[in-house]
N, C-alpha and C positions, 0 to 999 in steps of 0.2 A: 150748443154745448151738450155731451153726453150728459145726462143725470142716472144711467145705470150701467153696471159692470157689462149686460148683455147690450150694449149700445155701441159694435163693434164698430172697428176704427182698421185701415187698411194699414201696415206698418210700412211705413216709406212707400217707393214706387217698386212694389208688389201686391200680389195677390191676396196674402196671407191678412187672415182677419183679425186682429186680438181688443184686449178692454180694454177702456182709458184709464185702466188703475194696473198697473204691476204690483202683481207682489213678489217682495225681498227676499230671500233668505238665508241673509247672511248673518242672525240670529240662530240660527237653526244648527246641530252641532258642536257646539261651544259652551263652557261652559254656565250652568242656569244662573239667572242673578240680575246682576243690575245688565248685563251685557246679554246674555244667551238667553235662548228661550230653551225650555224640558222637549223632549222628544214626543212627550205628549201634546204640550202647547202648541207645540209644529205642525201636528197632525192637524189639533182645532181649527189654526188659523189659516190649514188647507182647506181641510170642510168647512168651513164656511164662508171661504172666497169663491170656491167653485159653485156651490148651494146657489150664493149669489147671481150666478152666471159667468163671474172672471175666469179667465181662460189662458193669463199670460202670466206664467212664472217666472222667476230671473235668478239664477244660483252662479257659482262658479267653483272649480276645482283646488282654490282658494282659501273659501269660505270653510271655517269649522277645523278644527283637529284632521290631520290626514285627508281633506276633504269632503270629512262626517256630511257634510251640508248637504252634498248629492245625496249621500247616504238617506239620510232623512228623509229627501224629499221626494225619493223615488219608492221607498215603504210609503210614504202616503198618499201616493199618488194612481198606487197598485187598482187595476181594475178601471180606471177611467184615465189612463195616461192618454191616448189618442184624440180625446176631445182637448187636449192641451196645448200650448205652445209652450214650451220650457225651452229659455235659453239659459247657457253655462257659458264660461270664460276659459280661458289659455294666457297663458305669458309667463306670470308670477312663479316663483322657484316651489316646486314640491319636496325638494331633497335639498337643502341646502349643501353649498359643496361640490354639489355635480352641476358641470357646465354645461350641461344638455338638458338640464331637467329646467329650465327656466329661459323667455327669451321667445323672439317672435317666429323662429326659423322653424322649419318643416320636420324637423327630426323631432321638437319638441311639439308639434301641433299634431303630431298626428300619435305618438303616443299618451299626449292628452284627453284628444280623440276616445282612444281605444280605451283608457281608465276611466273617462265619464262616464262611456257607454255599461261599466261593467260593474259600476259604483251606482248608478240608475236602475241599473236592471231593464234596460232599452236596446231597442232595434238603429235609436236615432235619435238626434238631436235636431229642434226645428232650427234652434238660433244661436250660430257659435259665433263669440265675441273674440275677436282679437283686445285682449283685457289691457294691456298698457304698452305704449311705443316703446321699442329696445332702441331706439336711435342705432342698431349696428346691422339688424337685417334687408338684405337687398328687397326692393317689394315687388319683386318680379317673381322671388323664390316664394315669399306671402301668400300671391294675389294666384300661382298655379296651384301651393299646398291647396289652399280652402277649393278653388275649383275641381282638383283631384277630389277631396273628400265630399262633393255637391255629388259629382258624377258618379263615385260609387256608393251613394245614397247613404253615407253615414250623415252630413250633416245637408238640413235642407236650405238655409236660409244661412247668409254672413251678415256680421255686425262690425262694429268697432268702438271700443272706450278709450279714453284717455289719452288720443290723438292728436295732436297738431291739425289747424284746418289746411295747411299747407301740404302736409303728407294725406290727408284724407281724402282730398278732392284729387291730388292728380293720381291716389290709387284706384279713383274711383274712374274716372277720365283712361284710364288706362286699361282697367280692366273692361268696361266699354268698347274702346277701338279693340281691342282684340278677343271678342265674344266670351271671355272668362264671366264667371259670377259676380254680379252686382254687388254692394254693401247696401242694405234696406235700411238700416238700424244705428242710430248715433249715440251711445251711452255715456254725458258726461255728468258733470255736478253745475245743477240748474237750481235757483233759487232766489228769494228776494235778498238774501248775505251772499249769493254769487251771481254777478250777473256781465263779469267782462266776459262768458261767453256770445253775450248778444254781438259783441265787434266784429267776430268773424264764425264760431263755428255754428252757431245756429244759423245763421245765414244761407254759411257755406252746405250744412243740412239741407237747408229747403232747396236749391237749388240744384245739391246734385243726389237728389229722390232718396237719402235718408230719414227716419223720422225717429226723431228725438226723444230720448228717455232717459228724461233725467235721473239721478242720482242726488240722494242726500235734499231733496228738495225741501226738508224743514231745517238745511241747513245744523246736519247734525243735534236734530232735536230743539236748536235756541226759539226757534220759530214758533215752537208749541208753547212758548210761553213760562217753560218751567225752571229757567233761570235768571237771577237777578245779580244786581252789582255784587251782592256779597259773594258771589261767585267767581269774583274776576282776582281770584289772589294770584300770582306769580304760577306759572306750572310747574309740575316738578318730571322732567324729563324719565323718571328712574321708576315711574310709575302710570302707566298706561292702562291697567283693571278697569275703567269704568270710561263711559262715553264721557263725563263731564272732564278725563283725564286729558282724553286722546281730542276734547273739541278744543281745549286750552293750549294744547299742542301745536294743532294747525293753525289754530288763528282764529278759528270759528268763533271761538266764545269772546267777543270784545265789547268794548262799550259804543261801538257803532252797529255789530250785530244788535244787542239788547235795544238798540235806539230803535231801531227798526221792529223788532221783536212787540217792542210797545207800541210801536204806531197798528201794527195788525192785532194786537189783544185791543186796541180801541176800537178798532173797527169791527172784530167777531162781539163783542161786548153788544155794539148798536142794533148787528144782523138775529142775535141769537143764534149763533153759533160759536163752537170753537177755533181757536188761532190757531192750529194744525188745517183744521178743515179750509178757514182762508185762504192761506200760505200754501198749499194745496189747489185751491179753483184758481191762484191768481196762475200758476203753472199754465196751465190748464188752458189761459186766454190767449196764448201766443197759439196761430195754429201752427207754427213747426212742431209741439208737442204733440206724439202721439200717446203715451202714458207715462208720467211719473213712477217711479220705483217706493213703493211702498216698504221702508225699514222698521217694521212693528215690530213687538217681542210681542207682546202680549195680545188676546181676544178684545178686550176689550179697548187696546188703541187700533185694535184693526177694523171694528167698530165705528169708532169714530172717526178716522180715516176715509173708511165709503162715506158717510156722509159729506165729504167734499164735491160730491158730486149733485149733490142737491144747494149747493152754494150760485147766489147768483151776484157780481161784485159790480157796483154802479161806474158812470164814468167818474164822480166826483171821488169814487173809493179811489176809483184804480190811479188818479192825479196823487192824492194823500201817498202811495205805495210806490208812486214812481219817483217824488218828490226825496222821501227818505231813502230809497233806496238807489236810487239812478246811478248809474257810472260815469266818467267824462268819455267821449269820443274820445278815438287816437287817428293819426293822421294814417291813410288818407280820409278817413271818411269826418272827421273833423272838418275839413275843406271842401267839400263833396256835395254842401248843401250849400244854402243861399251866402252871398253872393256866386257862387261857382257856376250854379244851376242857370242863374241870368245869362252870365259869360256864355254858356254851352249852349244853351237855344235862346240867345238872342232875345228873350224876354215871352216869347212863344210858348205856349203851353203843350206840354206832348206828354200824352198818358203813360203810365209806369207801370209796365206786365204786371211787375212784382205784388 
């Protein structure tokens, strides 16, 4: 396991080398407080992720008021942007109201494209994310946009977020047989409060040379420990201001998240360390992760953050973690295993690539 930001790691089945920590910045832009970090803050927790040696930034066109979040991050980036990997996103509506300004199709990818580039102050983008599935775009018009835009070297590397493993594998399977651009990069929300992606798209990652970067991996913050039952009143829909608004929302915030929450404050308790930093190296132990997305506002959880990488979790931890947190199988892989396994070879033992 890496124990430092300069302990590169190859992202999916490519070349390109980044940290096993991302940082986020979708604090960046927005306004300061319990939600946004100052434009100053933004800049700190640049200098001193690169200082460190980290190398992989993660924004989108999304992120921040009109975008601010690029904005931000390319003033701070000014002067050493080429030793970076920064990726950005596409999909989500910039203009509400216009039906081209949001959506997976090529008219909006590639004036995405052109507004990241110009909101960065860049030549290029290493890693562009297809940021959320439209269910209505053909992926034949998807998988030539981003190859057009590989080829005329605005973007270097594709990704994909918030994808179905069913549309991500046979775009990837597709774009293969017909020598377009690979997808290296799988952006979903990975955590010990979410973990039905282990059924299929982490999987389906390892297998077809994506590499996995979680999102929300403290589970909208519950995982760091700093909230408790008195937290859990009814949400109130009409008010979204604060992350503890918007995790009550989703669902994040529950009495089976906190249940879990507590089982890894016991266990950073025993390490000396903190429940972010846990909750963080247990990421870390699948190796389809190639880095977690670091959501910090502040220097000082960005701080304690890198120290997740000097975390080492026993097998007796990681049983306690799985215990609380596990999922049920769904079928077929429910069936998939013993008795199945006897049936299929016959009680014969045959090694497992995987």
């Amino acid at each position: 396991m890496a124990n430092r930001l300069d302990d590169y790691r190859l992202l999916g089945r490519s070349g390109v080398r980044v940290s096993p920590l991302c940082l986020g910045t979708m604090t960046f832009g927005v306004q300061p407080g319990a939600w946004g970090s100052t434009d100053e803050e933004a800049a700190q927790l640049v200098d001193l992720y690169v200082d460190r040696g980290g190398n992989f930034i993660d924004t989108a066109n999304f992120y921040g008021q009109l975008g601010q979040s690029e904005v931000v991050l390319g003033r701070a980036v000014k002067g050493r942007r080429d030793r970076l990997v920064i990726s950005t996103k596409y999909s989500l509506t910039t203009a509400p109201g216009d039906p081209n300004a949001s959506g997976n199709h090529r008219k909006n990818m590639v004036r995405s494209v052109e507004d990241s580039l110009k909101r960065m102050n860049t030549d290029y983008i290493d890693l562009y994310y297809l940021h959320m599935w439209d269910f209505r775009t053909p992926i034949d018009e998807i998988l030539r946009a981003f190859d057009d835009l590989v080829r005329a070297g605005k973007i270097l590397y594709i990704g994909l977020s918030d994808t179905p493993a069913w549309q991500a594998s046979r775009m990837q399977a597709i774009a293969e047989l017909r020598g377009w651009s690979q997808f290296c990069a799988l952006q979903i929300s990975y955590s010990l409060t979410e973990r039905t992606v282990e059924r299929e798209l982490i999987p389906m990652a390892a297998e077809m040379g994506m590499g996995v970067c979680p999102w929300s991996p403290l589970g909208g913050g519950v995982l760091s420990g700093k909230y408790s039952k008195a937290d859990l009143a009814p949400p109130n829909m009409n008010d979204l201001s604060s992350r503890k608004a918007i995790n009550a929302v989703t669902g994040r915030l529950s009495e089976h998240s906190l249940k879990i929450a507590e089982v890894v404050g016991e266990i950073a308790k025993g390490i000396g360390k903190s429940s972010a930093q846990v909750a963080l190296a247990w990421t870390l132990v699948n190796p389809a992760v190639t880095a977690p997305v670091l959501g910090v506002r502040t220097v000082a959880q960005l701080e304690d953050n890198l120290g997740a990488l000097d975390v080492e979790i026993s097998a007796d931890q990681l049983a306690r973690l799985e215990t609380v947190s596990g999922v049920p199988k769904v079928f077929p892989m429910d069936i998939l295993t013993s008795p199945a396994e006897g049936m299929m070879f016959g009680n014969v033992k045959v090694q497992h690539r995987g």
